[in-house]
C-alpha positions in Angstrom: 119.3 122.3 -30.1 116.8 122.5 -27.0 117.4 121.7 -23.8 115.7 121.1 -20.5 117.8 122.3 -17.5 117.9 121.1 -14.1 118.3 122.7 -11.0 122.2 121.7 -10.5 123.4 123.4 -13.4 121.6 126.2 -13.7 122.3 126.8 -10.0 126.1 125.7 -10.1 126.5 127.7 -13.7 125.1 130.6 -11.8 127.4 130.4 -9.0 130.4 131.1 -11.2 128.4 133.6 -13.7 128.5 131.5 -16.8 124.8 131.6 -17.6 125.9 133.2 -20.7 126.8 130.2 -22.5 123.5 128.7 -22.6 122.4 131.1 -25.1 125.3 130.8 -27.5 125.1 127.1 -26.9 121.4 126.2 -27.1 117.9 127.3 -29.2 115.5 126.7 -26.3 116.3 126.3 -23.0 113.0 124.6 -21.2 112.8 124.9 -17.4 110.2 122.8 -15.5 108.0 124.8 -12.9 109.4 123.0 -10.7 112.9 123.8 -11.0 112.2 127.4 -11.4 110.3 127.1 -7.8 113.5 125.5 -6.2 115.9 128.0 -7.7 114.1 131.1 -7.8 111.7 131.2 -5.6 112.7 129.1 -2.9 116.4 130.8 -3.5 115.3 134.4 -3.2 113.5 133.6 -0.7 116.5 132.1 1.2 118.6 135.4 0.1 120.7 133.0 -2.2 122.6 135.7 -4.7 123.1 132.4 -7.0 119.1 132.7 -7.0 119.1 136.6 -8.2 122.1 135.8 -10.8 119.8 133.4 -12.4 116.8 135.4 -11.7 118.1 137.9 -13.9 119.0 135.9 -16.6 115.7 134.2 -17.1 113.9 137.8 -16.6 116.2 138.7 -19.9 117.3 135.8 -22.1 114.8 135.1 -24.9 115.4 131.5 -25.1 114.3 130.6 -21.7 110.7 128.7 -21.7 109.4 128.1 -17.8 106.9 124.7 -18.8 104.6 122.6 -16.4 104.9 119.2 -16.7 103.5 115.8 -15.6 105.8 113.1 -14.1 103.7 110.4 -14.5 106.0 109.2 -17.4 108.7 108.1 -14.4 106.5 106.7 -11.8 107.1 103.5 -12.6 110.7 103.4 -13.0 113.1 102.2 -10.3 114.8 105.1 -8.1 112.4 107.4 -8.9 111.5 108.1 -5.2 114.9 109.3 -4.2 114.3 112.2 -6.7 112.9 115.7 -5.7 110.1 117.3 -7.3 112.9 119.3 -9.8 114.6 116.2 -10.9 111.6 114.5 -11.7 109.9 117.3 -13.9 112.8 117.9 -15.6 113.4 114.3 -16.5 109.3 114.0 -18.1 109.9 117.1 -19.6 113.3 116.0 -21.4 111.2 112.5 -22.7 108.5 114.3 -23.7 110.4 116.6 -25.7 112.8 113.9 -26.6 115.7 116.6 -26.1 119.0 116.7 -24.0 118.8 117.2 -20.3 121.2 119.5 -18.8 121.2 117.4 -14.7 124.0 117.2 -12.5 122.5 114.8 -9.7 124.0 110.9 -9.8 120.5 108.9 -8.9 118.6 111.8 -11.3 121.1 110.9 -14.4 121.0 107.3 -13.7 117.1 107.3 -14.0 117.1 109.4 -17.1 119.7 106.9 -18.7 117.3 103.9 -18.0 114.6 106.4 -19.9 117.3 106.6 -22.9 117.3 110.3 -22.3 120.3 111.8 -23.8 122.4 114.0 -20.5 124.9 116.4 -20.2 125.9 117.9 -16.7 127.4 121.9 -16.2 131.0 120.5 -16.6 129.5 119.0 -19.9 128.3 122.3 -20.5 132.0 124.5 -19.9 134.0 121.6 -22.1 130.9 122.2 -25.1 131.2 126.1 -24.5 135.3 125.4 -25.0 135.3 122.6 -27.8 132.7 125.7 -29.8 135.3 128.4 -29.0 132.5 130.1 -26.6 135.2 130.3 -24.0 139.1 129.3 -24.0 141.0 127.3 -22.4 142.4 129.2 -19.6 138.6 130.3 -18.5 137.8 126.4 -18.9 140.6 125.5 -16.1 139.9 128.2 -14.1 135.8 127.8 -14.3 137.0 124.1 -13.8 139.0 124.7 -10.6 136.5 126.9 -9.1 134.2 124.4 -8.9 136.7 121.3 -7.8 136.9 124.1 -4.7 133.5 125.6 -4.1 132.0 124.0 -1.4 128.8 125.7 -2.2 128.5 123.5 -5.7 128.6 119.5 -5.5 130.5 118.6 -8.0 133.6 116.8 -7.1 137.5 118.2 -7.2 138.9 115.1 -8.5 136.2 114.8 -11.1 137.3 118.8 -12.2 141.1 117.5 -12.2 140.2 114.4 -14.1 138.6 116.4 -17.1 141.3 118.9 -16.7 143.9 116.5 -16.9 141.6 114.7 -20.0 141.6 117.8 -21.9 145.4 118.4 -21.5 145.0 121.9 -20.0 146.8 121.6 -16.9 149.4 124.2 -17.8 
């Protein structure tokens, strides 16, 4: 399957050093320009080590396709202005591909599902890498956990519990 990623996952996937699992999980892996300025080059720039984690992984995974893209396709579409420059690329790309879009961001999702793309955020992402045996489900609550805590990654504890609780891995 091929993908386009986002900067919230690659960036929150990168924080807790699971890149990994978009190789054994995905053919392609396409990366607007755009996102790949935000999280690379604007992040090593900044001295991010989330940055140089994914950095190195794009520098060696085979999969990885850096694309540039034309948002024109979303222009027109309601909420579009409240998206950054990442989001929107990343949501032409996944139309014009007519692929899955790996996007964390609430008002970015919400557009894409008014486009009818198909979505999938990084907890989406662990609970696929578990349900394919990828990793197990002690990693999956503790990956889980860590990122109900981080401060650094904005994805919600009680949504972490809620899927933790879903799953029935809270031992």
């Amino acid at each position: 399957m091929k993908v386009v990623m986002n900067s919230g996952p690659l960036i929150c996937l990168s924080k807790i050093n699971v890149l990994y699992v978009l190789e054994e999980l995905y053919e392609q892996i396409i990366i607007p320009y755009e996102v790949y300025q935000e999280v690379i080059i604007d992040g090593l720039k900044a001295g991010k080590d989330d940055a140089k984690t994914a950095s190195i992984f794009l520098k060696n995974s085979s999969k990885i396709k850096i694309i540039d893209t034309k948002t024109s396709i979303i222009e027109g579409v309601r909420d579009n202005r409240v998206l950054g420059a990442g989001e929107k690329a990343a949501i032409s790309a996944a139309k014009d591909e007519n692929c899955l879009l790996l996007i964390d961001d609430f008002n970015a999702r919400r557009v894409a599902n008014s486009l009818n793309i198909k979505i999938k955020g990084s907890i989406g992402v662990l609970v696929e890498a578990f349900r394919r045996s990828i990793i197990n489900q002690r990693q999956l609550k503790y990956l889980l956990t860590e990122i109900g805590e981080r401060k650094d990654i904005w994805i919600s504890e009680r949504l972490c519990n809620e899927v933790i609780a879903q799953l029935g891995i809270n031992q």
